[in-house]
PAVEX-144486 format. One record per residue (C-alpha): residue number from 0; x, y, z. Coordinates in nm, 3 decimals, always signed. Layout:
i,u,v,w
NUM,X,Y,Z
...
This chain:
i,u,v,w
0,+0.000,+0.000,+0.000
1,+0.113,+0.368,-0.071
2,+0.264,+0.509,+0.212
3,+0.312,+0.833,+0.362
4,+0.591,+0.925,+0.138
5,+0.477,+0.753,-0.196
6,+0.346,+1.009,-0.463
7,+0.054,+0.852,-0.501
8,-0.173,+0.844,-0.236
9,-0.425,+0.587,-0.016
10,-0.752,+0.606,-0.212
11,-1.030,+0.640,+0.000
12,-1.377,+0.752,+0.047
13,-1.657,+0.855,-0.244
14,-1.640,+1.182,-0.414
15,-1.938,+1.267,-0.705
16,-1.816,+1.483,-0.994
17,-1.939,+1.592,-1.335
18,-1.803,+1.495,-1.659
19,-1.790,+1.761,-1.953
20,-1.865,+1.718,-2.295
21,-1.490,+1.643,-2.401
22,-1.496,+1.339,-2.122
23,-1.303,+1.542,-1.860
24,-1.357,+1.428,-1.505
25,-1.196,+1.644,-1.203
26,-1.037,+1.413,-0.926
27,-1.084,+1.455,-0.574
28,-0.827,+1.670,-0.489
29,-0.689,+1.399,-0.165
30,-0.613,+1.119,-0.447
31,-0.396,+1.376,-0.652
32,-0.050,+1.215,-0.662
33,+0.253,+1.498,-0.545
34,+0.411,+1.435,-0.929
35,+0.140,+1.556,-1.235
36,+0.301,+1.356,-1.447
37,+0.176,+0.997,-1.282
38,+0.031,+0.806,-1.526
39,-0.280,+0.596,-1.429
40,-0.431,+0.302,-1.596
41,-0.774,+0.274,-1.613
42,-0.947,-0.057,-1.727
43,-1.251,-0.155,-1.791
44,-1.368,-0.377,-1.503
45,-1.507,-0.662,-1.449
46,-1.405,-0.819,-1.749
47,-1.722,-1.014,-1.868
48,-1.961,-0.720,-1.738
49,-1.726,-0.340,-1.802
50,-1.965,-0.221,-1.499
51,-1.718,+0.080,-1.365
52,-1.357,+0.181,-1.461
53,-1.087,+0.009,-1.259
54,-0.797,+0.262,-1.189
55,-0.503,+0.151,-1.096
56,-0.148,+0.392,-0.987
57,+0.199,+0.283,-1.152
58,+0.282,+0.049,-0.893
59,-0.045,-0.148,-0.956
60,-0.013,-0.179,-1.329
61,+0.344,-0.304,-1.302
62,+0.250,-0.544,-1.063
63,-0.044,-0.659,-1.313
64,+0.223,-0.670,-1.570
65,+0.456,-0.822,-1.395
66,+0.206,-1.126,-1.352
67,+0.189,-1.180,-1.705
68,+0.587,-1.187,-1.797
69,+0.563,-1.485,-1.582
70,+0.300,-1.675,-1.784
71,+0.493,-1.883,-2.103
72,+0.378,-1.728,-2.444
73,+0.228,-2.035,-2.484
74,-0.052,-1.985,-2.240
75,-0.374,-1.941,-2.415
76,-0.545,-1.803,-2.086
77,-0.297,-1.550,-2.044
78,-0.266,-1.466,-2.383
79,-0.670,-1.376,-2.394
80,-0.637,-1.223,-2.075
81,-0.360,-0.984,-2.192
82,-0.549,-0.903,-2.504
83,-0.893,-0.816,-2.332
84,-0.712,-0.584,-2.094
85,-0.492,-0.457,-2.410
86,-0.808,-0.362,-2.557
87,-1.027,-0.244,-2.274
88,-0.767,-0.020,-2.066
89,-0.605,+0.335,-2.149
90,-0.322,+0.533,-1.975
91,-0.434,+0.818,-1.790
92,-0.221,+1.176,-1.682
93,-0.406,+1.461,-1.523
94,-0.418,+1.787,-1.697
95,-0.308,+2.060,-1.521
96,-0.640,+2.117,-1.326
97,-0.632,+1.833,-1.165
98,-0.848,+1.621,-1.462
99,-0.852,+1.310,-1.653
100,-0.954,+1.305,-2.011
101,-1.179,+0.966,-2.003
102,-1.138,+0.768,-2.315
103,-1.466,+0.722,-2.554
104,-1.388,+0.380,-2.551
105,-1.399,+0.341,-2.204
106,-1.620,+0.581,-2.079
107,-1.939,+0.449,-2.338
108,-1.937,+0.080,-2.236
109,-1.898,+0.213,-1.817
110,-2.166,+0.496,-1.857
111,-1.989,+0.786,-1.773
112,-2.167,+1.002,-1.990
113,-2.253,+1.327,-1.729
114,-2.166,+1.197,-1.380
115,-1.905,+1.019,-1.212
116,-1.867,+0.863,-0.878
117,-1.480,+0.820,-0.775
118,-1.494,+0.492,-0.521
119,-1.149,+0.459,-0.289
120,-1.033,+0.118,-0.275
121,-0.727,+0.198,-0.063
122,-0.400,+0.118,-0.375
123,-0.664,+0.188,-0.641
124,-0.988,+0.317,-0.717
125,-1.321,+0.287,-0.933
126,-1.473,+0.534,-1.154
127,-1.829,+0.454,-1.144
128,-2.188,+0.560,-1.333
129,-2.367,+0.665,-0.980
130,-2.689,+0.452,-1.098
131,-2.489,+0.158,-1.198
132,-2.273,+0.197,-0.853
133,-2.636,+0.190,-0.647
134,-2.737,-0.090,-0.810
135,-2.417,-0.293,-0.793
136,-2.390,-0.216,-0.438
137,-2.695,-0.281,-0.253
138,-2.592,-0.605,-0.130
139,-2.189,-0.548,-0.100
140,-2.190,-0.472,+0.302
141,-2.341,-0.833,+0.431
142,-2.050,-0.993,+0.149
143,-1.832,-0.762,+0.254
144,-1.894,-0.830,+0.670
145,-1.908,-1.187,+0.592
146,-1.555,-1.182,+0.429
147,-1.430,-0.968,+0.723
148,-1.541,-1.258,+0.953
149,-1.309,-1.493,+0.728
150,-0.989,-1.286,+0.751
151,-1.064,-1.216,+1.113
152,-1.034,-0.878,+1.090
């Protein structure tokens, strides 16, 4: 997890912004990394259903990446795997307002078309339609408690 001295920070908490017409999104001004020039990956996520945008910080994405240069070439799993995310992810820098430019691409198949809810999820974070998010979420706490009970937290 990002530390008190990484550039990029702990995502956390829910923060509701607009999106213009040119796809720009502001975000929250805690989750802006020290360094502009961070780029971010965001990815279409889940795979099978592109509900939200998955966002992950350097450090996430070359862990992801890392994963796959372990995989033989031969590996028809990974090879899919690498080519859906290929396809369904775009780098991401903030403009100079603190913005990202969301990719038609992306932003179409998540339905970001005027709103935007930014979900923490401590080393990354979601960009989520706020109707899709309330409907994905209404039973999340009782999994969420029940998977708490597992790890013993």
């Amino acid at each position: 997890m990002p530390d008190a001295d990484s550039n990029v920070p702990v995502f956390q908490g829910e923060f509701s912004y607009g999106v213009d017409e040119s796809h720009r999104v502001m975000i929250p001004a805690k989750w802006r990394p020290k360094d502009p020039k961070v780029v971010f990956t965001a990815i279409l996520w889940p795979i099978e259903a592109e509900e939200y945008l998955l966002v992950l910080p350097p450090e996430r994405w070359r862990a992801l990446l890392e994963t796959f240069k372990t995989r033989p070439l031969s590996d028809k799993k990974a090879a899919t795997l690498e080519r859906v995310i290929g396809a369904t992810s775009a780098s991401m820098v903030l403009d100079k307002v603190g913005r990202f430019c969301l990719p038609e691409h992306l932003s179409g198949p998540a339905g970001l078309d005027k709103d935007a809810l930014f979900v923490g999820r401590l080393e990354k974070f979601e960009i989520w339609s706020p109707k899709r998010y309330q409907a994905a979420t209404a039973l999340e706490k009782s999994v969420a408690a029940q998977y708490a009970a597992e790890l013993n937290i």
